[in-house]
N, C-alpha and C positions, 0 to 999 in steps of 0.2 A: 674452380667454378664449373663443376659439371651442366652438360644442355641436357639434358630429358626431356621427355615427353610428360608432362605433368599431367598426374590422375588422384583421385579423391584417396586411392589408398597410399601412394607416395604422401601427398599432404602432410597425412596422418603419422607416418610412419617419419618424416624428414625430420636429421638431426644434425648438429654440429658436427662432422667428422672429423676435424681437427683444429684445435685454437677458437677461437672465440666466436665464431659463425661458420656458416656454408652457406654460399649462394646456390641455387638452384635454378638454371635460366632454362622456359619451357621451349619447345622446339615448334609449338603449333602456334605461338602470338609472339612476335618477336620481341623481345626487349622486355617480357611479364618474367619475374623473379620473385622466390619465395624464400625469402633469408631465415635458415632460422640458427639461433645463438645457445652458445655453450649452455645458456640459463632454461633453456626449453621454451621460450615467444618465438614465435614465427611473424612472419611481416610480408605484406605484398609491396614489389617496386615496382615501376616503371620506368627502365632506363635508356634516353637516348640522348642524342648528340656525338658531335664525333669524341675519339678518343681524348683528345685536351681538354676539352671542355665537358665531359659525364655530366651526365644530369643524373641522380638520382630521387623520381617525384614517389615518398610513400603513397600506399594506396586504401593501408588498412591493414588489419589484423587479420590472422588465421588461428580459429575457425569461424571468427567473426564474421569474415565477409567468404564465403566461399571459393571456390576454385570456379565453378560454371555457373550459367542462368543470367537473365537480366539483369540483375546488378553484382554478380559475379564479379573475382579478381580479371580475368577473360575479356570479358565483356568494357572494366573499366581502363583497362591498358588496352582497348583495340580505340574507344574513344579519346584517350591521350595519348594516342599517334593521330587520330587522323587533325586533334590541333596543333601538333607538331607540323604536321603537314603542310597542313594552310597557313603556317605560319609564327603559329604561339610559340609559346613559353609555360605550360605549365607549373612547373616550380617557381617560376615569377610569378604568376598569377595565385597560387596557391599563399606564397610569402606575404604578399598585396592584400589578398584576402583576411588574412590571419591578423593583419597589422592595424586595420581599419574595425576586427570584430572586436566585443568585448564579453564580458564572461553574462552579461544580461541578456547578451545576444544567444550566448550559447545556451542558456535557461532557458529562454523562450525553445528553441529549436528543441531542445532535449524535452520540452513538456507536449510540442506539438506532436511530435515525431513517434516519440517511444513510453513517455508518462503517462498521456491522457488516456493509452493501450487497458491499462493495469487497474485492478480493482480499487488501490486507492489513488490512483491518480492524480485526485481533486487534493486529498491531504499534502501530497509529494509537491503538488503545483504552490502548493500554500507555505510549504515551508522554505523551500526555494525560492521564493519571491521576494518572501517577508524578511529572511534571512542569508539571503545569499545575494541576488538580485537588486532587492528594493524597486524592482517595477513592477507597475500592474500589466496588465493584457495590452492595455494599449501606448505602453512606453514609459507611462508618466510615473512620477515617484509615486511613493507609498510613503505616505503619512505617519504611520505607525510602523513601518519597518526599523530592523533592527542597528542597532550603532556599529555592527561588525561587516554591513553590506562590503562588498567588493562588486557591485556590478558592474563600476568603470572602469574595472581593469582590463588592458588590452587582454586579448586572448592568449597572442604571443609575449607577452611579459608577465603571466599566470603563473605565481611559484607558493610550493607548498604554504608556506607562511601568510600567505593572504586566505588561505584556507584554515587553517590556525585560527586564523583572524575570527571570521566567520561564527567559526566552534567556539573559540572561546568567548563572544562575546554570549550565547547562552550560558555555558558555564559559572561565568559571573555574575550571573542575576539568578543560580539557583535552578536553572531548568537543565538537570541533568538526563531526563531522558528524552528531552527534547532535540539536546543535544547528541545524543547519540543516533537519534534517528535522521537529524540532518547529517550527519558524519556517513550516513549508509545512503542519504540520498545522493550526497556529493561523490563519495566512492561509486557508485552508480552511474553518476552522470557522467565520470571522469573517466572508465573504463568505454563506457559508448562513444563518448566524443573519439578516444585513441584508435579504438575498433573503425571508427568512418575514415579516420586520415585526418581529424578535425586538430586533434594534438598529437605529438609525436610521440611521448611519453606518458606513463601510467603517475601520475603528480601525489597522488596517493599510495602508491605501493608504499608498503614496511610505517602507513601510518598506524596507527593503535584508537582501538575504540575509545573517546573521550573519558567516559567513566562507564567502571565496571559495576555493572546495574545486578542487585541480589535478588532472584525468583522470589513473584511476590505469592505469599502463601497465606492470604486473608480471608479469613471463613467467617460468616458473621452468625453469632448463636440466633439459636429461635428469638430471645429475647430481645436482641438487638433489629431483629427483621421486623417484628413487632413494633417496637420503637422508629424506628427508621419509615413504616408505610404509614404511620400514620401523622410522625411529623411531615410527610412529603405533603400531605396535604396542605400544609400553610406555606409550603414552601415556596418564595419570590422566583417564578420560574414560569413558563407557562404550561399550560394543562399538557399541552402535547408533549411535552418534555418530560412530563409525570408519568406520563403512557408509555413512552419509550422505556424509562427507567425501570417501570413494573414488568413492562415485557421480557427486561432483561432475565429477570428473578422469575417469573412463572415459565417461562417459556426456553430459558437456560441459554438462549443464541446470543451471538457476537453485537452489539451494538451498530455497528456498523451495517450488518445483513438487516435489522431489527429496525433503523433508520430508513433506508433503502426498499421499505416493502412498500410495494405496488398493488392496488387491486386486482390486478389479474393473477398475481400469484395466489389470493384468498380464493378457497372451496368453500364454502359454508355451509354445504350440504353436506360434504364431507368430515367436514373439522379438520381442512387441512390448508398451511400452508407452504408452498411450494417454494422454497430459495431455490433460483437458477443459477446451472453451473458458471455464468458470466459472473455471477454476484458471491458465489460460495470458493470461502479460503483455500480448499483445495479441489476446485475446480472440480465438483461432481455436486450433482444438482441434490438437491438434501430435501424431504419432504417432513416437515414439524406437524405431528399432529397439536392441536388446538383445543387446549381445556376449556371447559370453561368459561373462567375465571379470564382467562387469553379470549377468547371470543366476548366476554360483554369491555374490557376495554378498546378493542378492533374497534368495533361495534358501535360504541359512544365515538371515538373518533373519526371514526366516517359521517358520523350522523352531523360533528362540529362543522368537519370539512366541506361539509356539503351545504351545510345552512352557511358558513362564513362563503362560498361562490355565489351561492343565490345573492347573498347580499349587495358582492362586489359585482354581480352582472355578469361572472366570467363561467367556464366552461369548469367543471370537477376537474383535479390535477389526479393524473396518474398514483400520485403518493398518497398514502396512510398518513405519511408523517412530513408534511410540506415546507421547506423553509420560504423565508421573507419574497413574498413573489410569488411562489408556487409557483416557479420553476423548474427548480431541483428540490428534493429532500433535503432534509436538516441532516448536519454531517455529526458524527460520532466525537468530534471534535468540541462543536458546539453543546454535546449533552455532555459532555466533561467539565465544557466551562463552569457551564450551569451548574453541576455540583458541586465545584469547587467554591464557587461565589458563597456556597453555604456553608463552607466553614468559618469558624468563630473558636478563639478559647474562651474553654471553662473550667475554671479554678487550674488556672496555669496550664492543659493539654487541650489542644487541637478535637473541635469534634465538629461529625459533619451529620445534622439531623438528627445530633441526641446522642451518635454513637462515634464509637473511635472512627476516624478519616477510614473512608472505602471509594473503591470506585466502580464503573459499570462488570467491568469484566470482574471484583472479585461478588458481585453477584450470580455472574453465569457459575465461578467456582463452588460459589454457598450453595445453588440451587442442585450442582453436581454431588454436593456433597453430602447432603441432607438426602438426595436418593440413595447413596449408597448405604445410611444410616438407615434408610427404611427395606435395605433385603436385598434392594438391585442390584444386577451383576453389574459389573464394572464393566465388562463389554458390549452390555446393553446400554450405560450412562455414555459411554464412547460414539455407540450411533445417535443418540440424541443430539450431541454435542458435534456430531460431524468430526472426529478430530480423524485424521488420519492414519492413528496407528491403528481404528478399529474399521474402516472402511477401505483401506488400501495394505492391510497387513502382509496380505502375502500374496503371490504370483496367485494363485485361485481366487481371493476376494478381488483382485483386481481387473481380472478378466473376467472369472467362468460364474463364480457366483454371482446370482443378482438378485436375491433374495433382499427385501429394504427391509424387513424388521421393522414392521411400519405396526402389525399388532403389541410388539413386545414396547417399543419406544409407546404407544398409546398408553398402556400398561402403566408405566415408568412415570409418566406426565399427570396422567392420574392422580395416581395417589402422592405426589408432590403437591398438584392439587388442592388435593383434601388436607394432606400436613399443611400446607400454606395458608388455607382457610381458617385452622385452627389458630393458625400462629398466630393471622392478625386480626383473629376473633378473641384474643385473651386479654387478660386483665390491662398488656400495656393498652395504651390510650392506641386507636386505633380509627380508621376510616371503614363502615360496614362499607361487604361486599358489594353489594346491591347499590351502593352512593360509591362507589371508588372512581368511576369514569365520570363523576360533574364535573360540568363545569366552573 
């Protein structure tokens, strides 16, 4: 049990030197220890009480919680002495705590704290409620949550298998990537809670992703694009939701960024609009120029959004694309539903508006790929599309260049455009340009 002086580069460097851990006890806080284990996890302690009776209170992960700073390992072993002091019991109290939480408890906390941070947030909050939880915001059940809930399980009686639980009950109703995505929310939540001191143990290590998901590779022909814009039009959904959808296809962006636009990001002097690095997947602010075809549906939808306020007497919402309230935006969630709602068989196979089942993102794909069919470099369809192998490729794109390719991506959009014009100006049955944004 070596004393050191504990510094950010020991930390780093601290390992097992023999048998199954090393304690590491610092010499500037007394009784702060950085265990770390033959498996390479480090861990903060705080230990005190006399020698018969050791306390050992976890404190959290390393490099989770740091060594220094206001809520440093430092900082939270100098405040569980000075309750030691006055009296307490930290490890009783910690136990106490654990015994009375439950895992709804810990969903709430993990959505306020570290979820609601994150660009999708709102999705993470949703599926964790619905499917883990079962409560809403303000405690009460949820109606429509799932049969696999664990929210009343104590926090201290939380064992893989009620996680199991959880996952399998999407599994068996068929929502395999449903389930995979709460498999990565729970793993998320379960690695945060261990990292505070909340659990002691990582309850997910060595799980396996629920079902192995195959890269969806959906490209939809001219033909189908055809077919597809112009059934949208009858389609049981509302207008706003048709706008979104076309957006996806002219304008080639993530549904989710495409939902989420705000007036302030539109130029229309310009023809441009701006997704912010808060709102873009890899966090650098992305600038879309604006055919078009993109500007009269914009265009028509502000004009709805703004006669449905006059109506209701209320003030214009920040949002293009408003959900129930014009509160928040309609979630990318919601324009899935909605597509899905339109699938129907015919003559025994699944079709969704005339064509084989698709959905929003394998439109961003069609519209990617229908550029590269018209000339475009693949490193130009890369910055249209934001993806990060063509805006973060190397140490110089990342730092020195800052050139946006904002004429070439204009280029690009263009003449997709004009291919796009053509498509849903041909023989299939079609909505003119000019009438695509009615109401």
């Amino acid at each position: 049990m070596p004393q050191v002086e504990l510094t950010d580069k020991l930390c780093q460097s601290a390992k097992a030197v023999s048998g199954r851990k090393t304690d590491y006890f610092d010499m500037l806080v007394k009784g702060l220890v950085l265990r770390a284990s033959a498996g390479g996890t480090k861990s903060w302690y705080l230990v005190y009480g006399p020698p018969a009776k050791r306390q050992w209170l976890k404190l959290g992960s390393y490099p989770d919680i740091s060594l220094g700073g206001d809520k440093g390992a430092r900082q939270r072993a100098r405040d569980g002495r000075a309750k030691v002091g006055d009296g307490g019991d930290p490890v009783a109290d910690k136990k106490a705590q654990a015994a009375s939480q439950t895992v709804a408890d810990l969903v709430d906390n993990y959505i306020k704290r570290h979820a609601s941070t994150k660009r999708s947030g709102d999705e993470i909050a949703r599926r964790l409620r619905k499917n883990v939880s079962g409560r809403d915001t303000d405690g009460g059940k949820l109606e429509k949550s799932s049969v696999g809930c664990i929210g009343d399980v104590k926090l201290c009686e939380l064992h893989r298998r009620d996680i199991t639980k959880a996952i399998d009950a999407l599994k068996d109703r068929g929502a395999h990537v449903e389930a995979n995505r709460l498999f990565e929310d729970v793993r998320a939540m379960i690695r945060w809670a261990r990292g505070r001191g909340d659990l002691d143990q990582n309850l997910v290590e060595g799980m396996r992703k629920p079902t192995e998901t195959v890269e969806r590779d959906r490209v939809l022909s001219p033909d189908e694009i055809g077919s597809m814009w112009g059934a949208l039009a009858h389609a049981d959904m509302r207008e706003s939701t048709r706008r979104v959808i076309r957006l996806c296809l002219v304008t080639a962006q993530r549904v989710g960024e495409v939902c989420g636009m705000t007036v302030d990001e539109l130029d229309f002097d310009r023809s441009v609009w701006t997704i912010p690095s808060i709102r873009s997947k890899n966090k650098r602010e992305h600038a879309v120029p604006l055919s078009p075809i993109a500007v009269t549906i914009i265009r028509d939808q502000l004009a709805d959004v703004k006669a449905l306020a006059d109506r209701k007497g209320r003030a214009i919402p920040a949002f293009v694309f408003p959900g129930p309230g014009a509160h928040a935006p309609v979630t990318g969630a919601a324009i899935a539903k909605a597509i899905k709602r339109e699938e129907i068989l015919k003559r025994g196979k699944a079709v969704i508006l005339g064509v084989e089942p698709w959905t929003s993102h394998d439109l961003r794909r069609s519209a990617a790929t229908h550029m590269e069919e018209l000339g475009i470099s693949p490193f130009i369809i890369g910055h249209v599309l934001n993806h990060v192998s063509a805006t973060k490729a190397s140490i110089t794109s990342r730092v020195y260049a800052r050139y946006d390719y904002m004429r070439e991506k204009r280029e690009a959009l263009a003449l997709w455009n004009d291919r796009l014009a053509g498509i849903v100006g041909g023989p299939a049955e079609t909505v003119p340009l000019g009438s695509m944004g009615a109401a």
